[in-house]
C-alpha positions in Angstrom: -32.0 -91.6 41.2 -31.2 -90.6 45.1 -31.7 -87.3 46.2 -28.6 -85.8 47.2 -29.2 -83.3 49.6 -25.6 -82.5 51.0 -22.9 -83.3 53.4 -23.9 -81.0 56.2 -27.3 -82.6 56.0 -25.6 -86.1 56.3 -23.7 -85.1 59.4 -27.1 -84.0 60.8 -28.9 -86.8 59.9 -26.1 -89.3 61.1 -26.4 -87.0 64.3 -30.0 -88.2 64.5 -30.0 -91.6 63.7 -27.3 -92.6 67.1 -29.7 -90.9 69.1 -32.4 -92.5 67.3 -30.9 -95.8 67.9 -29.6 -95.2 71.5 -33.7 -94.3 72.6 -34.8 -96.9 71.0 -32.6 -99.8 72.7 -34.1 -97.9 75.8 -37.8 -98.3 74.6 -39.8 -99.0 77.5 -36.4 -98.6 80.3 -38.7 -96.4 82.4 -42.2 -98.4 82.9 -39.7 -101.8 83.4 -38.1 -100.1 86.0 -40.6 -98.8 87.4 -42.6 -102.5 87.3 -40.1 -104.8 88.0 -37.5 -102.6 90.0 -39.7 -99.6 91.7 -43.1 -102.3 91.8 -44.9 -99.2 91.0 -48.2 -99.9 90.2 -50.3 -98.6 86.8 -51.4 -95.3 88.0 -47.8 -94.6 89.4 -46.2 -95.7 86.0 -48.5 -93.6 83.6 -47.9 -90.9 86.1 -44.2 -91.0 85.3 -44.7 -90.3 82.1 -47.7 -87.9 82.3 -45.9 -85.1 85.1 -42.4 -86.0 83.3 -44.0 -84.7 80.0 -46.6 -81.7 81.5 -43.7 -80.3 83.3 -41.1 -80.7 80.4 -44.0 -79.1 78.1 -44.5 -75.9 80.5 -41.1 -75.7 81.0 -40.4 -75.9 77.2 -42.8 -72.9 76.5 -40.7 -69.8 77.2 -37.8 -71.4 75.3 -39.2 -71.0 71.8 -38.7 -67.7 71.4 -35.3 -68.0 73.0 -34.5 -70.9 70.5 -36.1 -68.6 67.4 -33.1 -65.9 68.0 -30.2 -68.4 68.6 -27.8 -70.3 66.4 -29.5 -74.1 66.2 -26.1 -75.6 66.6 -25.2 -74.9 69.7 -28.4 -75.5 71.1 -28.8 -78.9 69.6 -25.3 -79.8 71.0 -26.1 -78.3 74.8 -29.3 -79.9 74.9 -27.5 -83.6 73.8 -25.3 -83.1 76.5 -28.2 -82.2 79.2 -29.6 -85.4 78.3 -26.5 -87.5 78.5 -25.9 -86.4 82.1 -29.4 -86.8 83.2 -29.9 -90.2 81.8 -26.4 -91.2 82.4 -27.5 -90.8 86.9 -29.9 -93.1 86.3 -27.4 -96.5 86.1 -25.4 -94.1 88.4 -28.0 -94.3 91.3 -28.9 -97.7 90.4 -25.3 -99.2 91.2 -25.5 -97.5 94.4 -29.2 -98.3 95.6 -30.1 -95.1 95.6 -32.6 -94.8 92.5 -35.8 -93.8 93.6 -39.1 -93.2 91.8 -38.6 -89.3 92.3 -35.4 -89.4 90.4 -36.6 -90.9 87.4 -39.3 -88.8 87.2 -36.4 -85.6 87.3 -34.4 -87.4 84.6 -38.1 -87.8 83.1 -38.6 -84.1 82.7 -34.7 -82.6 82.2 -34.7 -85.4 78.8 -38.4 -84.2 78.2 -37.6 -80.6 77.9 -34.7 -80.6 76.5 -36.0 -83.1 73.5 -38.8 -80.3 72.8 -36.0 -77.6 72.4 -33.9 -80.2 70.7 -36.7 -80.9 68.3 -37.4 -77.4 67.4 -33.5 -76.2 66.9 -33.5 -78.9 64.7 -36.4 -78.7 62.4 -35.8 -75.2 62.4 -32.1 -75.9 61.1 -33.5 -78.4 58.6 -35.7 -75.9 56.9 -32.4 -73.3 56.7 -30.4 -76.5 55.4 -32.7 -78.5 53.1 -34.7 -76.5 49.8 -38.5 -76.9 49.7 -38.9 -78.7 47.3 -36.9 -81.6 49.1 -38.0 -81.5 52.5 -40.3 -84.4 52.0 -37.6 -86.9 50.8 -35.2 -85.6 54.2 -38.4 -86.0 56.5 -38.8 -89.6 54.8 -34.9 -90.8 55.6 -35.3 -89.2 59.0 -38.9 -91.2 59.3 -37.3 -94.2 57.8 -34.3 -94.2 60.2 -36.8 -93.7 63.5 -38.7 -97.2 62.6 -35.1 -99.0 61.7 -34.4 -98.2 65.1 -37.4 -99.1 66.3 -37.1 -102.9 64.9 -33.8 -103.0 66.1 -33.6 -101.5 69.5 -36.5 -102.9 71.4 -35.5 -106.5 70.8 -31.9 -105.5 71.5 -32.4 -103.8 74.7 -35.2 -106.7 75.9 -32.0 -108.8 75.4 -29.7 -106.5 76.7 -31.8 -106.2 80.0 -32.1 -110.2 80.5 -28.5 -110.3 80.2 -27.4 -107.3 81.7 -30.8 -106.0 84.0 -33.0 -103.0 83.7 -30.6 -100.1 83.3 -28.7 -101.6 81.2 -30.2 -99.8 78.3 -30.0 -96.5 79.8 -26.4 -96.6 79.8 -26.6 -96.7 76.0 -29.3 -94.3 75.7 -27.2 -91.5 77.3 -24.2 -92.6 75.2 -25.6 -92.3 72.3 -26.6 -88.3 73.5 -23.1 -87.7 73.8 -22.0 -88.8 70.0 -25.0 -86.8 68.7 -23.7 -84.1 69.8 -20.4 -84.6 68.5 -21.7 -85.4 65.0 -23.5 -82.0 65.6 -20.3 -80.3 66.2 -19.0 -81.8 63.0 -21.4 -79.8 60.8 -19.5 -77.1 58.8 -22.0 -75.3 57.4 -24.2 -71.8 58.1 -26.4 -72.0 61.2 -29.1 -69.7 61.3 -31.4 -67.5 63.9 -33.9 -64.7 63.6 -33.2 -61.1 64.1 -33.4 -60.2 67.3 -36.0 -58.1 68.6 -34.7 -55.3 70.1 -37.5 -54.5 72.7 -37.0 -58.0 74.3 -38.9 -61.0 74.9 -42.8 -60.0 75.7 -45.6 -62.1 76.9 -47.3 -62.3 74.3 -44.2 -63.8 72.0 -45.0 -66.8 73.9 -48.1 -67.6 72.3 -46.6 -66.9 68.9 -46.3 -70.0 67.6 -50.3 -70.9 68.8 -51.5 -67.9 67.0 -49.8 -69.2 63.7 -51.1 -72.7 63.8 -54.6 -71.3 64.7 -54.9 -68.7 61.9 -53.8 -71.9 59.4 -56.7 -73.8 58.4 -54.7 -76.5 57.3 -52.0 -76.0 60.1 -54.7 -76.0 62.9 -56.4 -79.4 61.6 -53.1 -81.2 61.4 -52.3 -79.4 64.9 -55.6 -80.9 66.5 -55.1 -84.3 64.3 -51.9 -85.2 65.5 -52.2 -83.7 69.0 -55.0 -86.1 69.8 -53.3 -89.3 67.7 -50.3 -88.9 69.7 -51.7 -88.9 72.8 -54.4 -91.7 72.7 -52.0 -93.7 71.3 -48.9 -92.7 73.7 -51.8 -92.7 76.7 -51.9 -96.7 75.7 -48.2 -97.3 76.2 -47.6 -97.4 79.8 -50.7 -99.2 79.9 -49.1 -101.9 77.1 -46.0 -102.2 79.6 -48.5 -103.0 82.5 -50.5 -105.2 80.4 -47.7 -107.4 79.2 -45.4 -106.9 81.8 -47.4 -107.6 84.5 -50.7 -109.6 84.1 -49.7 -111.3 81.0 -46.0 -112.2 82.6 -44.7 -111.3 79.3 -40.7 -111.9 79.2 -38.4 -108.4 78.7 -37.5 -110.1 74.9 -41.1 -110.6 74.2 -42.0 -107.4 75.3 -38.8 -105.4 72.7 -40.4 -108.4 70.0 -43.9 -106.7 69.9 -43.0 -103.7 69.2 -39.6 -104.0 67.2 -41.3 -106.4 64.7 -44.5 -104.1 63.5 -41.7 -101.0 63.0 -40.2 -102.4 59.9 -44.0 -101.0 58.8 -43.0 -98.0 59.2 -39.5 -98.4 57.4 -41.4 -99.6 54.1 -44.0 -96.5 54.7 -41.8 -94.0 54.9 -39.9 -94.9 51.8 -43.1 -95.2 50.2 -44.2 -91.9 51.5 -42.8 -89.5 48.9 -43.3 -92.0 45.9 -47.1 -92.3 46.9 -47.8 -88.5 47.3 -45.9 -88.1 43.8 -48.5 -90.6 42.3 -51.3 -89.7 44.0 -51.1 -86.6 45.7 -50.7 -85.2 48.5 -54.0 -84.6 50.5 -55.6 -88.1 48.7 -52.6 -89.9 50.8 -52.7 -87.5 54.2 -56.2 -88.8 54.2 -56.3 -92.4 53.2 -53.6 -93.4 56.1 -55.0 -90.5 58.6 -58.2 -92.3 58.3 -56.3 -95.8 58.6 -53.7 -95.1 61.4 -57.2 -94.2 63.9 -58.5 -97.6 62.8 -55.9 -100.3 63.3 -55.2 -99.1 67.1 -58.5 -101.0 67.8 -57.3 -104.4 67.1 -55.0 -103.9 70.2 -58.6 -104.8 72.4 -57.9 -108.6 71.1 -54.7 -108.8 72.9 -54.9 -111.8 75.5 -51.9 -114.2 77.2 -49.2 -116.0 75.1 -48.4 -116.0 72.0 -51.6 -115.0 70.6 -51.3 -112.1 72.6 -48.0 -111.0 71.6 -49.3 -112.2 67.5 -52.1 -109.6 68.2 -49.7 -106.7 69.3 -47.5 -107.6 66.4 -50.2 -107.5 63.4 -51.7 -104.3 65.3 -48.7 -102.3 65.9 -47.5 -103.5 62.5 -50.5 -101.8 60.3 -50.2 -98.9 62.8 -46.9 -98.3 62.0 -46.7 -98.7 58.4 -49.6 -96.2 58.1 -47.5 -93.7 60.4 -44.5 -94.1 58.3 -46.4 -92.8 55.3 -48.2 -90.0 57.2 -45.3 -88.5 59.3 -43.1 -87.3 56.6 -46.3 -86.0 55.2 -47.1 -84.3 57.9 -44.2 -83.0 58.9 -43.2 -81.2 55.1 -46.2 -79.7 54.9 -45.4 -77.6 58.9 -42.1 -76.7 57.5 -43.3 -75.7 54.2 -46.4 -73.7 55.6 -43.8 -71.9 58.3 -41.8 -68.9 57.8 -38.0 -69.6 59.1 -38.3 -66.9 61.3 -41.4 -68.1 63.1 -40.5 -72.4 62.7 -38.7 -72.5 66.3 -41.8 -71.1 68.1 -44.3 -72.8 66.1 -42.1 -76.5 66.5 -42.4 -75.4 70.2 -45.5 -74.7 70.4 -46.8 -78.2 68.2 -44.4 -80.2 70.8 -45.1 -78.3 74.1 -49.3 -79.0 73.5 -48.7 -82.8 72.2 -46.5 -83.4 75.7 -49.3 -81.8 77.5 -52.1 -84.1 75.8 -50.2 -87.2 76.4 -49.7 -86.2 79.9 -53.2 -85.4 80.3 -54.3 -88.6 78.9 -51.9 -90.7 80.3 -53.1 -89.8 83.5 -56.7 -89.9 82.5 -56.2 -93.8 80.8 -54.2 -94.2 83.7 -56.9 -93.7 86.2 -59.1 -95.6 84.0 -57.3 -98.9 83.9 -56.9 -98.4 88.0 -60.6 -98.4 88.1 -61.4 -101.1 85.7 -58.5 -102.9 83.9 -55.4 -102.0 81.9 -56.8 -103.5 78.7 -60.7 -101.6 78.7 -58.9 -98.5 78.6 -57.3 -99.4 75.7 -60.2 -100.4 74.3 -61.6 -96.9 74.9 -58.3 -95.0 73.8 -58.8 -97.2 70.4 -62.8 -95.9 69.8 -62.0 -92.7 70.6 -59.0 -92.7 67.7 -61.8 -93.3 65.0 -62.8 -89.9 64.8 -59.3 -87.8 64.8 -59.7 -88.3 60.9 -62.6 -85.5 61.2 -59.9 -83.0 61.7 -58.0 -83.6 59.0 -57.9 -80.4 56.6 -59.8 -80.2 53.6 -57.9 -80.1 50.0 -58.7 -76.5 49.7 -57.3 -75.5 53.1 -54.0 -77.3 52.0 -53.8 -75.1 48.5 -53.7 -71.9 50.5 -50.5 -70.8 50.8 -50.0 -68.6 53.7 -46.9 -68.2 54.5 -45.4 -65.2 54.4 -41.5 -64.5 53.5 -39.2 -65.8 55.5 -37.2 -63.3 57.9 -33.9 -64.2 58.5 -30.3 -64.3 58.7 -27.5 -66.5 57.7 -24.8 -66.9 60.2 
């Protein structure tokens, strides 16, 4: 039978999946513009995304202690509308020949930051609205929704943009900010926020949420895991949009094709996900498709012109992505679980403030590397370096420790 896990956590999740769906009908909008509108060249496009998420990241890190003491509601509502009206002056700008390399990256870092805050207002809300023992079957519908979107909206917005040009996309990505946030609003439920602490905001609250995941065995190797995974494999994306769009000529369609195809993976996988960790259990499955998500990334040094090319990204991205869509909900349900409410905002913060940093870091690090030899070796390098990120996966003993203390807070 289906889990029923509420009304409120329908609104939440509807919420979710029209931004979902918006961002992903924008895959890509910034490296095309940059390519084909800006005629940036590879170090300038991973750039854009490197300072647009290190800046977001740093920015991010004194709001998660503001987050932990505030209603999630209104904070996921404020910080849809801040990125409505940021990416919304991007189509703006462009109708007026104004847009400029600096203002994308701006709009690069406003969205950036406020998707951390976003992200950690909401999986702190999640935890106050979803019991335990079901937080694996909500993180698999959210998981499940994210790759639907991602079939659907890159081929979409590659169609979009030949019919319509480069920003078209945007325009919908912003939209689709602004009816989050009115889903958002329709919640009726409790919200909920931690006590506040009456001797205000101290330094060393910042580094809460680091000290948490660090004193976790099991936190701290899915911490240093999925750090590093992200941001090999997000240090390979602007790289991909060079790749295709520019040496290999690769049409805006084609381009949304390779990467909308291999998501229905990750639809089956998450789906999957839950059943598979019933079966076989938990840490058996964390490991089997941690092991296989660092392998398949690889494949992506075959890629060459035409349609073998765009066969290769499709059967890589493909196997990547079904593996993901297992793993994520995984990986995800056991942070919330191992998290006290009171302390989930920082320690969200804290996970999505150092994975922005590592991509950043990396993307400028691949990014430099393709300049100096091509766009396609440093993929090749991102894809051997993946093979050991299993290493840090945690052992089945660290995963039975509980820990967690009680949770600490109050219901508004």
């Amino acid at each position: 039978m289906r889990t029923r896990l509420g009304r409120d956590f329908g609104r939440l999740w509807s919420a979710y999946a029209v931004s979902t769906y918006g961002t992903w009908i924008a895959f890509g909008a910034f490296p095309l513009i940059a390519v084909q509108v800006l005629h940036a060249p590879a170090v300038a496009v991973s750039l854009l995304d490197a300072a647009g998420l290190a800046v977001a990241a740093i920015v991010a890190v004194p709001l998660g202690p503001w987050v932990e003491h505030r209603a999630k509601r209104p904070v996921m509502i404020a910080t849809d509308l801040a990125r409505f009206l940021a990416m919304a002056s991007i189509p703006l700008a462009y109708s007026l020949g104004l847009l400029s390399y600096v203002q994308l990256l701006t709009v690069s870092i406003i969205s950036g930051t406020a998707g951390i805050v976003f992200a950690a207002a909401s999986g702190s809300y999640l935890k106050h609205l979803v019991r335990s023992d079901r937080l694996l079957v909500a993180n698999g519908r959210f998981e499940a929704t994210s790759w639907v979107a991602t079939s659907v909206g890159p081929p979409l917005g590659g169609a979009l943009i030949g019919l319509l040009g480069p920003v078209v996309t945007v325009v919908a990505d912003s939209v689709s900010f602004l009816l989050s946030a009115l889903g958002i609003r329709r919640i009726r439920g409790s919200d909920v926020a931690a006590p506040r602490d009456t001797g205000g905001l101290r330094a060393r609250d910042l580094l809460l949420g680091w000290r948490f995941i660090l004193r976790d065995r099991a936190l701290r190797g899915l911490f240093l895991n999925s750090i590093l995974v992200g941001g090999l494999i997000m240090a390979t994306a602007p790289l991909l949009a060079v790749l295709l769009l520019g040496e290999y000529d690769f049409a805006a369609w084609q381009y949304g094709l390779a990467f909308g195809i291999p998501a229905l993976g990750g639809v089956v996988g998450a789906r999957l996900s839950a059943r598979l960790v019933s079966r076989y259990g938990r840490h058996r499955i964390m490991v089997v498709f941690g092991w296989l998500r660092s392998i398949f990334p690889l494949g992506l040094a075959l890629t060459q012109p035409g349609v073998p090319g765009l066969l290769t990204v499709i059967v890589v991205e493909g196997l990547l992505i079904a593996c993901m869509g297992i793993f994520n909900p995984i990986n995800a349900t056991e942070r919330l679980q191992r998290t006290p409410a009171d302390r989930a905002s920082r320690v969200l913060t804290a996970w999505s403030v150092s994975s922005k940093l590592c991509q950043a870091v990396l993307m400028v690090a691949f990014g430099v590397l393709a300049t100096a030899t091509t766009p396609l070796t440093a993929i090749t390098v991102s894809g051997v370096l993946l093979l050991g990120t299993p290493l840090l996966l945690p052992k089945r003993a660290h995963l039975a420790e509980s820990g967690t203390p009680a949770d600490g807070v109050r219901v508004a």
